[in-house]
C-alpha positions, 0 to 999 in steps of 0.5 A: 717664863713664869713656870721657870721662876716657879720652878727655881723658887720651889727649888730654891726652897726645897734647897734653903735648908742646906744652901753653902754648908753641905750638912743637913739642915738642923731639927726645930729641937736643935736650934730651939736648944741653940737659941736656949744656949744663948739665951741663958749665956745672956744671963736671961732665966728661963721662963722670965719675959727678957727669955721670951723675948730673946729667943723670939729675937733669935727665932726672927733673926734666924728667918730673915737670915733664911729668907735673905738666902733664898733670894740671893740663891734664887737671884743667883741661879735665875736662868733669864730674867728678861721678858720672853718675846714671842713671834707670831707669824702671820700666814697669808692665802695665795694669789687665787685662792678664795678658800684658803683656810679650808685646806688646813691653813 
């Protein structure tokens, strides 16, 4: 059970970049020029503490935004969350025989 939750959360983070938008992810480059957009339509200048702060603002929103569809994802597309319960049969050696686990039991 473990393997298969590995396996959807390594899927599901292979996958979080383009969950729902069916575009490819964008470039640390673009949304760095995205978050400069709107920093600036803030009427923030470039370089000050206010800029700074607003695209980190941006930057942590942006992961826990990410980070909050990966679990939806990975919550949605879980295969069975209930525990695993395995049997474990027993074998008993037949009336008589006195060296049962020898023949391969």
């Amino acid at each position: 059970m473990l393997a298969v939750r590995l396996v959807v959360l390594m899927g599901a983070l292979g996958l979080s970049g383009c969950v729902g938008t069916g575009q490819p992810p964008l470039s640390p480059e673009e949304l760095r020029a995205i978050d400069r957009d709107k920093c600036a339509s803030f009427g923030f200048k470039p370089r000050s503490k206010d800029f700074a702060d607003c695209m980190m603002r941006l930057s942590l929103r942006r992961e826990a935004d990410e980070a909050a569809e990966r679990r939806a994802w990975i919550q949605s597309n879980a295969i069975d969350q209930r525990p695993i319960i395995a049997e474990h049969h027993v074998h008993v050696a037949p009336y008589g025989c006195r060296y049962w686990f020898d023949d391969g039991w």
